[in-house]
Residue, then its C-alpha position, 0 to 999 in steps of 0.5 A: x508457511x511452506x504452502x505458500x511458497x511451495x510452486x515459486x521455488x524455481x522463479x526468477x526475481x526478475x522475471x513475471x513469476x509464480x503465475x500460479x497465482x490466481x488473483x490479488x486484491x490490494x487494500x491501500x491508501x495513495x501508495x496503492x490506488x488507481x482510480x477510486x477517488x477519481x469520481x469522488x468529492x475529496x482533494x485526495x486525487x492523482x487523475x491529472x497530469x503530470x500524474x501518470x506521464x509514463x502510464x502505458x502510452x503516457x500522459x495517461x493519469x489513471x489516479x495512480x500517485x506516480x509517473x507510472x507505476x504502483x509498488x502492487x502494480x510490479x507485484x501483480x506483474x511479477x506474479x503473472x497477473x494483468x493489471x487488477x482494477x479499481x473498485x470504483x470502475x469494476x463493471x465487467x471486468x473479471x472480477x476473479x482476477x482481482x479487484x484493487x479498493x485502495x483510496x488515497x488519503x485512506x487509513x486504518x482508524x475509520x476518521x484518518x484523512x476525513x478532513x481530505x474528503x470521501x475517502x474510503x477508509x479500511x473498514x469501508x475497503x474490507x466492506x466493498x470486498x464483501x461486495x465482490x466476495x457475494x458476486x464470485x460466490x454468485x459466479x462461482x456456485x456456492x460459498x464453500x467454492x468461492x473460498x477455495x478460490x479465493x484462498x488462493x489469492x495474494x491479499x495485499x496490504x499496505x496501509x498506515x502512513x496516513x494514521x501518522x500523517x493525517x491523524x496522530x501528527x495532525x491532531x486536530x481530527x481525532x480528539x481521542x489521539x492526543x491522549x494516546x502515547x506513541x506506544x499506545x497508539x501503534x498498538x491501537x492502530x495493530x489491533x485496528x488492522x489485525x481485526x480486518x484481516x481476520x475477517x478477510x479470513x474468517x468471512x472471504x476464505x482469505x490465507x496469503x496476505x502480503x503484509x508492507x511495514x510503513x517504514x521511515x517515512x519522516x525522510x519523505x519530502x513533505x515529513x522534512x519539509x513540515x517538521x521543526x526537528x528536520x533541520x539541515x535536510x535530515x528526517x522528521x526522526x520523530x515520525x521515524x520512531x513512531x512508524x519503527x513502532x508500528x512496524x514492531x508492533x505489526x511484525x510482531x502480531x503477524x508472527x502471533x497470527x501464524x503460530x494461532x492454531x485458528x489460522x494453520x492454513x493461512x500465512x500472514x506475511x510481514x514484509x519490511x521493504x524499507x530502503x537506504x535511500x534516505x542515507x544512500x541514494x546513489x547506491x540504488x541509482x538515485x541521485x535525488x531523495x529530499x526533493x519531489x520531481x513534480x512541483x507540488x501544492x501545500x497538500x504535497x501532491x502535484x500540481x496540476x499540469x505542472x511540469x515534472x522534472x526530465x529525469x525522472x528515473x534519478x528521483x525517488x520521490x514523485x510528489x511530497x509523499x509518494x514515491x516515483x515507478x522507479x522505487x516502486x520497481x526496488x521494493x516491489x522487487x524486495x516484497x517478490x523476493x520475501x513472497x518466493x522466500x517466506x522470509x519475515x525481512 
């Protein structure tokens, strides 16, 4: 684990930091994306305004599902990195600096969001990163160069919210999920997501992944709104314990992974950027958390061309689900500051 965080012993938390890093590739669902839904036919996209009201010159909705940006667009940031680009829209680009795959409404289990469209699920990620990975063997010179490159990447995981939101708590998509107990279904849901970065290791020379939790997402807007149990605005508790499962769970086979002697080299960093903000907001500097800033559609995404409210940096959430540039910013920070300590919050 050492290894990993050796070169950022002396960085500032609040400063671009460790540009020893020489690349990240981000694997995701709406938290993470920036554009590879855009051309695609499914409902699940944020290429339109007010998405992006704040992205660089603003007005400027690239597909981010926010008014500016991503919790992995502060990471790469922090660790020195320009803004790494979509998947969809790679072309030229400098595909050694990293590529982000991430596609809203995307979940581990390959059917999660289908009823959303053409999106592309985890195991269609790691299948475009194959892609990339042949290309910097090709640019690189062999395939023994390109894993020694790539070894050095930041692999960014963040990716299960939909598998609730979509899938287990929306039955209707798969017929296998209503016979899988709580329990049951976060263990799948793990073996699922352990398989595909094993493979990252075993096949693309992948060893440092920055791997999110799910966190409380029954106090999201869309989870109070549509549960029965979310009476007098509190949390959709029964989506809490199911996600603090998964977040056991994933936790758990992360620490299993680093002590497999098969993976010495590798870090599989669990990171818990969960929040007070659904019982203190204020003490993050928010003074809305139940409510989205944009007026939104039954989907609980924006409405397109609606009016987002003036006060944007006082709302943590942007939509009914994702959250706004401003806690992005704070867990963004929380993920920093475990990658510079090598810490398991």
């Amino acid at each position: 684990m050492a290894g990993f965080i050796h070169f950022c012993v002396g960085c500032k938390l609040h400063a671009p930091v460790c540009p020893w890093k020489t690349c990240m590739f981000i694997f995701g669902d709406a938290f993470s994306e920036n554009g590879n839904n855009n051309n695609r036919n499914t409902t699940a996209k944020g290429n339109y305004t007010p998405y992006g009201i704040e992205y660089k010159q603003g007005n400027n909705p690239t597909g981010r599902f926010t008014n500016d940006r991503t919790e992995a667009d502060f990471v790469a940031e922090r660790q020195g990195l320009p803004d790494i680009p979509p998947y969809a829209n790679i072309g030229v680009s400098d595909i050694l600096k990293g590529v982000n795959y991430a596609s809203a409404a995307a979940g581990i289990r390959p059917e999660t969001g289908s009823q959303r469209g053409d999106i592309i699920s985890l195991e269609r990620q790691i299948q475009n990163h194959r892609n990339i990975y042949n290309r910097v063997v090709k640019k690189l010179g062999g395939s023994n160069k390109a894993k020694k490159y790539l070894s050095k990447c930041l692999y960014y995981m963040k990716i299960g919210t939909n598998d609730y939101y979509d899938n287990y708590f929306f039955p209707q998509v798969s017929s296998t999920v209503p016979d899988l107990t709580t329990d049951r279904y976060a263990a799948d849901l793990v073996r699922r997501y352990s398989s595909y970065m094993k493979r990252l290791h075993d096949e693309h020379g992948a060893k440092k992944f920055l791997v999110i939790n799910v966190g409380r997402i029954g106090c999201s807007p869309y989870s109070r709104a549509r549960s029965a149990t979310a009476r007098g605005g509190g949390c959709a508790e029964e989506v809490n314990d199911a996600t603090l499962l998964f977040d056991r769970e994933l936790k758990s086979e992360m620490e299993r992974l680093n002590r497999n002697k098969l993976y010495a080299k590798a870090n599989f960093m669990f990171v818990n950027t969960t929040t007070n903000i659904d019982t203190d907001p204020t003490s993050l500097g928010f003074t809305v958390a139940d409510t989205p800033c944009c007026p939104t559609v039954q989907n609980a995404t924006c409405i397109p061309n609606g009016t987002p409210c003036s006060n944007r940096h006082e709302y943590a959430f942007y939509d009914s689900l994702n959250p706004t540039s401003s806690l992005n910013n704070i867990t963004a920070a929380i993920a920093d500051n475990a990658i510079m300590m090598g810490l398991f919050p």
